[in-house]
N, C-alpha and C positions, 0 to 999 in steps of 0.2 A: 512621261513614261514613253519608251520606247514602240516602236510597233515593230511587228518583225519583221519590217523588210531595216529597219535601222538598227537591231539589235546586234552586236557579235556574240559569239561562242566565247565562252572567258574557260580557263583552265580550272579542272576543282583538287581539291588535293586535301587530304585527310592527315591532321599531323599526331594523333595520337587515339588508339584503339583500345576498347574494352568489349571482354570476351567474358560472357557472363556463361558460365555452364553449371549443369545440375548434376551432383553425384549420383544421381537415381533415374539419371537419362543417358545413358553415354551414348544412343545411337543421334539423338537430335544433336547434343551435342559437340560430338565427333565433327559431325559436318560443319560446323559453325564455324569450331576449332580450326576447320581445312581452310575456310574462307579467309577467317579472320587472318592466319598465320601468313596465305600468301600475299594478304594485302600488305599484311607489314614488312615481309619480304621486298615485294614489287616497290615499294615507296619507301622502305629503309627507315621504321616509323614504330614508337615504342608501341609493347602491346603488353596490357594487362588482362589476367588472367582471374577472375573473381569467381569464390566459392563461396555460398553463405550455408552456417550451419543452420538449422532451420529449428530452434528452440521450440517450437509448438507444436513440432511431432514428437517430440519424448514426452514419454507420461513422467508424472509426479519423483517416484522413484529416482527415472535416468537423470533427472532434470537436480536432483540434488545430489544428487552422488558426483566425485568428483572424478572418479576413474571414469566414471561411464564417459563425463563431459571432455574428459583431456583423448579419451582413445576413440572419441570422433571428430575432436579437432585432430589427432594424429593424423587420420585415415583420410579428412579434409586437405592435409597439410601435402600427404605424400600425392592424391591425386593430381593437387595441383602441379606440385613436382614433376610429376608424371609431363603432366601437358609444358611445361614451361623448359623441360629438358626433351623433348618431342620438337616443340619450335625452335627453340635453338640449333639442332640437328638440321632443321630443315632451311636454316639460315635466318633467323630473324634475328638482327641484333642485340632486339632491346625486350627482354618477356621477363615479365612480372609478377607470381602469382600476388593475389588478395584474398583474404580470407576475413569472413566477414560475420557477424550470429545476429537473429532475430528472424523476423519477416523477410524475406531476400528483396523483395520491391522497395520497401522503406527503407531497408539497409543501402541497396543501391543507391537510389535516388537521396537518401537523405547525409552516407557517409562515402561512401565511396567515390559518386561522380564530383563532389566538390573537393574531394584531395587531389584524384587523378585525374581531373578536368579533361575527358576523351571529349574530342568530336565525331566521333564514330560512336553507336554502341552495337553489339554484335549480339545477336538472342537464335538461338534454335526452336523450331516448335515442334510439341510432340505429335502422337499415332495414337489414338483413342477408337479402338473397335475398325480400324481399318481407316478412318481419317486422318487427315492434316488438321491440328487443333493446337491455335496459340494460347496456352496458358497465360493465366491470371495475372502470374510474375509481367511476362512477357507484353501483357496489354499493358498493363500499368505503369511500366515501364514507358511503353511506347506514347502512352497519352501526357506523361506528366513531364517528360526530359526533355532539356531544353537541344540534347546534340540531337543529330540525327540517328537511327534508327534502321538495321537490316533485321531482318527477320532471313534466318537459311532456315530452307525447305530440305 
């Protein structure tokens, strides 16, 4: 093992970014959005964009009806659009939305990070009663993946 008077500075470099955002957060999100988009910018480096619908807040009802389930995948489908033609404006080559249903942590980490194998992953935290507060998604996330890990404040 080295010590630091023998160590060099080696170059680090991110080759592929995932941008996790909450339709029910757009202010944490947004900023994540800003971060992640000009890192893919600055490095010329694909970025996906992941929404998960979140099946366990609809009741019984929404949850079997089929309108209800296709016109919040619609409203899923366009935000991400939203973001993904938002990146593209601001130069990123390569934006991806992903659209995802279940638990958003197990969906991440159990379907998403193993197709679109990011080395980066990009999380926003929210504002609860005036604090900075990493949700559930956002720990879980952090503790279980194998890439690395930003949290925008």
């Amino acid at each position: 093992m080295a010590t630091e008077e023998e160590f060099e500075v080696e170059s680090m470099h991110f080759t592929r970014l995932l941008l996790a955002v909450d339709d029910d957060d757009d202010e944490s999100s947004r900023r994540a959005f800003n971060y992640a988009s000009t890192l893919a910018k600055i490095y010329n480096i694909p970025l996906g964009i992941v929404s998960v619908l979140e099946t366990g807040d609809l009741n019984i009802y929404q949850s079997l009806s089929p309108d209800i389930l296709s016109a919040r995948r619609s409203e899923i489908a366009a935000h991400l659009n939203t973001y993904v033609e938002k990146a593209e404006r601001f130069g990123v080559q390569d934006a991806q939305p992903i659209i995802g249903e279940g638990k958003p942590a197990r969906v991440i980490l159990d379907e998403v990070l193993p197709e679109f194998k990011p080395d980066l992953i990009i999380l926003g935290s929210h504002k609860q009663r005036g604090h900075l507060h990493i949700g559930s998604v956002a720990s879980e996330i952090m503790r279980s993946a194998e890439a690395s890990v930003i949290v925008v404040r």
